[in-house]
Every structure is written in structure tokens, then in C-alpha cells.
N, C-alpha and C positions, 0 to 999 in steps of 0.2 A: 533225137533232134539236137544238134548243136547248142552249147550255150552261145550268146551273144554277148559281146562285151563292148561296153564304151572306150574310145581311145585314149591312154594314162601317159605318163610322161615321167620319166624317170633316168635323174643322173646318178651315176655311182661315179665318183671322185676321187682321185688319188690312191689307181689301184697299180700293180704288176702285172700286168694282159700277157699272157701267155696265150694265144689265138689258136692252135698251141705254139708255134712258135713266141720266143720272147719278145718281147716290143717294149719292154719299160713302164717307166711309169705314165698312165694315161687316165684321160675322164673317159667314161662310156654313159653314149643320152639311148634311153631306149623308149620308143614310141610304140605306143601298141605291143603287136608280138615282135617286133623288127630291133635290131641296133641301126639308128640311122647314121651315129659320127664315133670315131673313136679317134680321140686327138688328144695332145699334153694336156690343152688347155682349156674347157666347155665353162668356164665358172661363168661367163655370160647370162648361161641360161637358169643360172640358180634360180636370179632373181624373179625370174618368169613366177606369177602365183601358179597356175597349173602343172607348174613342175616338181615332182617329191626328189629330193634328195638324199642320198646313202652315200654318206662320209667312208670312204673304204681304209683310211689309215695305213696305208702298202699290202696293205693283204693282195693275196694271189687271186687274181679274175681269169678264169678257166672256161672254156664252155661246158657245156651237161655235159654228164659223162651215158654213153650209151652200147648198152646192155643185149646184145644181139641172139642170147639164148638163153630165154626164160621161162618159166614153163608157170606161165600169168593163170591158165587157170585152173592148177592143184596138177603137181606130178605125184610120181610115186605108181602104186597100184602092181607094180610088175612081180611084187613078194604074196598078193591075196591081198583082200579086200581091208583088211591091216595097216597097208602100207600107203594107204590115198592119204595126201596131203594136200591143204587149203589151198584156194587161190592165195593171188595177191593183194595187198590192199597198195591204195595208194599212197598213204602214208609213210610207210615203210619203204618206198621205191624214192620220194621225193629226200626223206633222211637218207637214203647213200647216194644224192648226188643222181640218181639215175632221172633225168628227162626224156630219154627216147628208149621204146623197148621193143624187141620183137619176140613176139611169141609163138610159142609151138608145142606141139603134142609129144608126150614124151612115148614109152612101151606102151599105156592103156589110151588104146582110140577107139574104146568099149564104151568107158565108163565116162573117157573126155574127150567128147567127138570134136568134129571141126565146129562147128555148130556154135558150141559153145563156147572154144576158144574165138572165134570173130565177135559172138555177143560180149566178153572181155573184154577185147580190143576195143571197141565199141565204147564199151564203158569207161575204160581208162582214160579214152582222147577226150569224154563228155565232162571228166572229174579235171582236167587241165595237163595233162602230159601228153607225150606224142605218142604212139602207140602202132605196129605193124604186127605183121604175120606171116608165118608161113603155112600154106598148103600139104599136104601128103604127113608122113612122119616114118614110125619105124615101116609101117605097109603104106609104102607113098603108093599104091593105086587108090587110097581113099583120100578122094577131095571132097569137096560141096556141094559140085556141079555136076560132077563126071567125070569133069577134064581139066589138069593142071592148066593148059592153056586158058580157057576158058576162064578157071578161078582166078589168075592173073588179069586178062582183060573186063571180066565184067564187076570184081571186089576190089574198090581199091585199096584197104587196108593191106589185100594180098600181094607179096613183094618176092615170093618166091618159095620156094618147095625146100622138104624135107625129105632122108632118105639115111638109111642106116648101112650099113656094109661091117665087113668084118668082123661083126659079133654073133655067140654064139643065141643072143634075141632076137636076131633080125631075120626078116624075110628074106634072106638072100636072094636077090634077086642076081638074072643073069648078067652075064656081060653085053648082050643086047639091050636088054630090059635095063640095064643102068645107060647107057647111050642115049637109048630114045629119052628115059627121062632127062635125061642134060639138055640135049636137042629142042623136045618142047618146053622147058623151063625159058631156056633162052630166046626158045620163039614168043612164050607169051609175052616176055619182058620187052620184046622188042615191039609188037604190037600195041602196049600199055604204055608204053615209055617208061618202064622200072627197071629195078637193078638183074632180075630174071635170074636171081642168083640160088645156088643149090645146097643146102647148107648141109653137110655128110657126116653125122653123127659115125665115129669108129672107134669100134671094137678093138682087143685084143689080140683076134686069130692073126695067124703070118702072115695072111695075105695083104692087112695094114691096108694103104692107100695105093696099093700097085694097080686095082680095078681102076681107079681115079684117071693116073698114068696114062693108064691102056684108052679111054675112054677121052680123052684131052686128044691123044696123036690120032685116033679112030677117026672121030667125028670134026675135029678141027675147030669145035668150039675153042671160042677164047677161054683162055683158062682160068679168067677173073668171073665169069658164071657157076663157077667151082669152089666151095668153100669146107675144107676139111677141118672138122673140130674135136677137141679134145685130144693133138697130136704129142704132147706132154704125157700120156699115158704108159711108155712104156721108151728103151732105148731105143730098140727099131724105129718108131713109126718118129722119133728126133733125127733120127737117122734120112728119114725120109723127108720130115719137113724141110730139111734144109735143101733137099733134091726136086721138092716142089718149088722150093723160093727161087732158084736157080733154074725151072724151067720158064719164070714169071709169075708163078700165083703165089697168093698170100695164105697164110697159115693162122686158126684160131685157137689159144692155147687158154687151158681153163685151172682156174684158181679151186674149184672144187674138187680137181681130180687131184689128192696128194697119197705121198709116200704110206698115209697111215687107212687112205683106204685102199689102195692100189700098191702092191708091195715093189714092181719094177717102176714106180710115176715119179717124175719130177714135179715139183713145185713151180708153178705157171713163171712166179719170177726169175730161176736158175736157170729155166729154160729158155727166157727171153737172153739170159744174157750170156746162154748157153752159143745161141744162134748168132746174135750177134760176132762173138768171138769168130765164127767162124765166117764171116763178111758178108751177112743175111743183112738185107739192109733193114732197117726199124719199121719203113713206110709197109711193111710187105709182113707185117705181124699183129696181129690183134687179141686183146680179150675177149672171154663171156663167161659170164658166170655160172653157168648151170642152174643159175637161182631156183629156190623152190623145187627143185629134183630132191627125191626121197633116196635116204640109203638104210639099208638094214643090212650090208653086212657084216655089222654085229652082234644081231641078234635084236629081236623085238623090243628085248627092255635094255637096247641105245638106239633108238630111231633117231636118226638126224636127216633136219632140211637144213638145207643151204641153204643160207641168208642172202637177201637184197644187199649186202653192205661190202660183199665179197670184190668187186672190180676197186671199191674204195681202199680195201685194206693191201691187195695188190699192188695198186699206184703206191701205197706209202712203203712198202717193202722194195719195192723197183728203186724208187730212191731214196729214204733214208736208210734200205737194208744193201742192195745192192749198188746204189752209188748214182742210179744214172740222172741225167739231166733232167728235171723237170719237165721240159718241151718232151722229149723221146716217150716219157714213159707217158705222156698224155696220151699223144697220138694212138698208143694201141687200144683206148679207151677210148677215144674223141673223132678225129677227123681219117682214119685210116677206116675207120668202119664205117663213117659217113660216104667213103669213096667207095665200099665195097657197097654199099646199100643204096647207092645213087641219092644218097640225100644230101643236095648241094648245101642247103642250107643252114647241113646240120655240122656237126664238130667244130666250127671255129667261133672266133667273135671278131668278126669282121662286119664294115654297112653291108647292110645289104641281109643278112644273118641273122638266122630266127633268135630271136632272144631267151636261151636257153642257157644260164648261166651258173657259175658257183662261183661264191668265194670261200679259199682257202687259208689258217693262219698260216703264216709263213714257215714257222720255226717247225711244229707239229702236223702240217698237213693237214688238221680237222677240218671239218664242216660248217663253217658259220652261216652263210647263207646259200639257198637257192632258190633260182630265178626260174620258172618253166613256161614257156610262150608268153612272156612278158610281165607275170604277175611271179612277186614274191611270195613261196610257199613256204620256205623255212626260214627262220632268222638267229641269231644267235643259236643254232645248233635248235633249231626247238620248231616244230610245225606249226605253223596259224592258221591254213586250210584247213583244218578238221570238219569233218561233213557224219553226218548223222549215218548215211551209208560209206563207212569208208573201204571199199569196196576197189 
């Protein structure tokens, strides 16, 4: 059941609105879960008693940052019973900035069926964040229902399917069998009104994203129902991102897959500005963090999970390590993945716009506050939602 909440009112004053785009210095009033005004000038409504005020002192006002491959409820499992790692909590998601997430099954859809990834979902949206899903995983013939179409029209947490290819874990499925699932992915999404989007966890092997390729010019789906991740993983499959960006689709590159676990892998930042250099445009590139994916190989005694904080330390390498503009490096973070996930109202801080916010300090890019569907859950870098189940 839904929590219900009373209607709050809240200006934040004298910030740097990067929407992501730059906009300067502005006030932002937000009512409820909504930004209703973002204008120079709101001190009007200070005066209002019903309205709380947050002095922003130029700090950076950013919207949430969102997380489109997380594995919310315990990855791992693919090394023995060893290797299973926790869900998520909420708390931990709202400290790096992340308000919107989607979740999915990683190698064990044994031990973490669909089931209880939606009961997740579920629970994240109840504790105050936005919360989605994907359907299928590394054996995308397991949904919920039966039927990818179906789990798209009748769940609406569900936003779109999963599917692995060129690794040496996955089901390899045919090159039919990868077509029809593009086909009905994009049929459910269009029946549901969602983004009907296929998110392609890839492997290693040579074969890289050329099935993807073949399956785009096959079947004639739009190629923005298409979403290949972790293409940072080796030279080839850079090689080929930029051959996807170039046929029109967008590219998800991940901050967990680096040099020191993967010997051919770039660094999710090198590689944005890798693409770049090569006239990839910025709109047509995205993060995700792997969050909560287990790795052992290094052996049992260094198991590492990858943190929730991982999209945050990225944006600050994109530009205090790599240079680039504030706005650009939001985007892969913010509003490119709202467009790829059909969530209008997610990535920016514009009226009209869920109020899903951070502020950043200017000089260090830290974490001072965040805002998740209207209500402040962090404030000075520190949580005040704390909940008994934080879960």
C-alpha cells in the first residue's frame, strides 16, 4: 500500500539549476512531489507560513541522479552459494544521489527470482524513491507471468526486459530467439505505454554486440528499444559502441567494469571521452552502475560489491578528472536515461517535474542534499529518513 502524504511546500533559493542543462542562478518552489516555478526570483513566497525554506548559497541544484542497472535485491551467487550479496537499503541509494532505480536479476534467477525482485521494487517506491524493473535476465524466458509482453502490460513497475549475449554465462540464445525477444519487448511497451526497452548485458566473446546489429536491421525495431551495457569492457565492443551510436542507438557504459577487474576494460570516464573525441554525441551515452553485483575474481578472501555511490564518483571524475562540462557529464546520469526509460518527468528540474533533486558543493561536487519525490532525505551529506526497516 502506498504511503500517503500531505501537500508540503518548499523553496530552495539561490541555487546553480543545471536542469541538466545550465540556467544560472535560480529559486526552485516545490510542492508536493512536483517543481511547480523555477525562476531568478520566488522570495515572494518565503513569506508564506506554509512554506519551508533551503537557503542554497550557489550550490549546484542538479536532479536525482538515476541508476538504470542495479541489482536491488542481492547480486552475486554466480561463484557458489559464497558469492550471494545483500539487497539494497534505502539509505545507502539516497546517500549517492540515486532517486530513481531499476532493478534486475543478475547470473542467479535461482536463488533471486523475479518474484522477489518486484517485491523490492515494491518496497523501495513504499520507503520514498522511484523504483522500476526489468523482466527476464541472463535466461530471459523467465518472467512472472509467462510472457515478457504480458509482464510489461499487466506490472507496472515492469519497464522492460533483460537478456545477456556474448558471454561465456549466458544462455546464448539464437539469433531468432534474440529478435522475437526485441520484437515483443517492444510490443509490450507499446501496449503499456513504457519505454519497452531491452537492456543487453555483454560479454566478452567476439561476437560483442554484432547479434544486436543483425537484430536492429532484421526486425526493424527502433533501435532506441535496444540498450547494450557494459560496452567499456574491452577495445572491440568501443569499437563498436561507437558503430551503434552512429546507427542511432545509445550506449550504457559502467563504472564497475575497470582495468583492475577486467584486464582489456576502460574506465566508464576514458571511455565517455573516449567516444566523444570521436563525434559520439553526449545525448546518446549513458551510466549504470552495476551496483550491488558481486565479484570474486580475486579470490574469496577479496569479495567485492559495488557500491551505490559508484554513478556519483564518476560524474566527479568526468569533470574534475576529465574536464568535461558539468551539464554533459549530468546527462549520462540524469536526463539521457530518463529519455531512454520514457520517464518524462525524470532527469530534469523543470515545472512540471518530479521533484527529484540534489544539491551539490560547487568546488568538490559532494553531496549536501537530497530531495526524492518532494521530501528531503539527506541534508548536509547525512540521512534523516532513517526507518527501523531500512530495507
Amino acid at each position: 500500500m502506498e504511503q500517503r502524504r500531505s501537500a508540503t511546500f518548499t523553496l530552495i533559493r539561490n541555487v546553480q539549476v543545471f536542469a541538466p542543462q545550465e540556467l544560472g542562478l535560480r529559486d526552485v518552489l516545490v510542492v508536493g512531489e512536483q517543481v511547480v516555478r523555477v525562476a531568478p526570483d520566488l522570495g515572494a513566497f518565503a513569506s508564506l507560513p506554509e512554506v519551508k525554506t533551503i537557503e542554497g548559497g550557489g550550490r549546484y541544484l542538479t536532479p536525482g541522479f538515476i541508476d538504470a542497472h542495479v541489482h536491488i535485491s542481492g547480486g552475486g551467487g554466480g561463484a557458489g552459494f559464497g558469492s550471494r550479496g545483500p539487497e539494497i537499503n534505502f539509505s545507502e541509494a539516497m546517500l549517492a544521489g540515486i532517486t530513481t532505480v531499476l532493478g534486475c536479476v543478475g547470473i542467479d534467477q535461482e536463488g533471486r527470482d523475479l518474484q522477489s525482485l518486484l517485491a523490492k521494487t515494491r518496497s523501495l517506491e513504499f520507503r520514498g524513491m522511484t523504483a522500476r524493473m526489468l523482466t527476464g535476465g541472463f535466461d530471459w524466458r523467465v518472467t512472472v507471468t509467462g510472457s515478457i509482453i504480458k509482464d510489461l502490460f499487466v506490472i507496472d513497475h515492469v519497464v522492460g526486459a533483460k537478456v545477456a549475449i556474448s558471454d561465456r554465462r549466458s544462455f546464448h540464445p539464437t539469433q531468432d530467439q534474440l529478435n522475437q525477444l526485441i520484437a515483443e519487448t517492444m510490443h509490450g511497451g507499446l501496449l503499456s505505454g513504457k519505454a519497452g526497452i531491452v537492456q543487453v548485458h555483454v560479454g566478452d566473446l567476439a561476437s560483442g554486440i554484432t547479434p544486436l546489429m543483425k537484430a536492429v536491421k532484421d526486425t526493424g525495431v527502433p533501435i532506441k528499444h535496444v540498450l547494450p551495457t557494459h560496452l567499456n569492457r574491452n577495445e572491440f565492443l568501443m569499437e563498436q559502441a561507437a558503430e551503434w551510436i552512429n546507427m542511432g542507438g545509445v550506449v550504457d557504459l559502467t563504472p564497475a567494469v575497470t582495468p583492475a577487474e577486467f584486464k582489456r576494460a576502460m574506465f566508464s570516464a576514458k571511455a565517455i571521452k573516449k567516444l566523444l573525441s570521436a563525434g559520439c554525441p553526449i545525448e546518446q551515452i549513458t551510466l549504470s552502475s552495476d551496483a550491488n553485483g558481486i565479484s570474486t575474481i580475486h579470490g574469496f578472501d577479496k569479495v567485492e560489491r559495488f557500491p551505490l555511490n559508484l554513478l556519483h564518483k564518476e560524474f566527479k571524475e568526468l569533470v574534475l578528472g576529465e574536464g568535461l562540462k558539468v551539464s554533459d557529464a549530468l546527462k549520462c546520469i540524469t536526463s539521457n536515461v530518463a529519455r531512454v526509460l520514457k520517464m518524462e518527468r525524470k532527469g530534469v528540474v523543470m515545472e512540471g517535474a518530479d521533484a527529484d533533486l540534489v544539491l551539490l558543493d560547487p568546488g568538490s561536487l559532494e553531496l549536501e542534499l537530497v530531495m526524492a519525490r518532494g521530501e528531503v532525505v539527506v541534508q548536509n551529506g547525512k540521512i534523516l529518513k532513517m526507518q527501523k526497516l531500512d530495507v
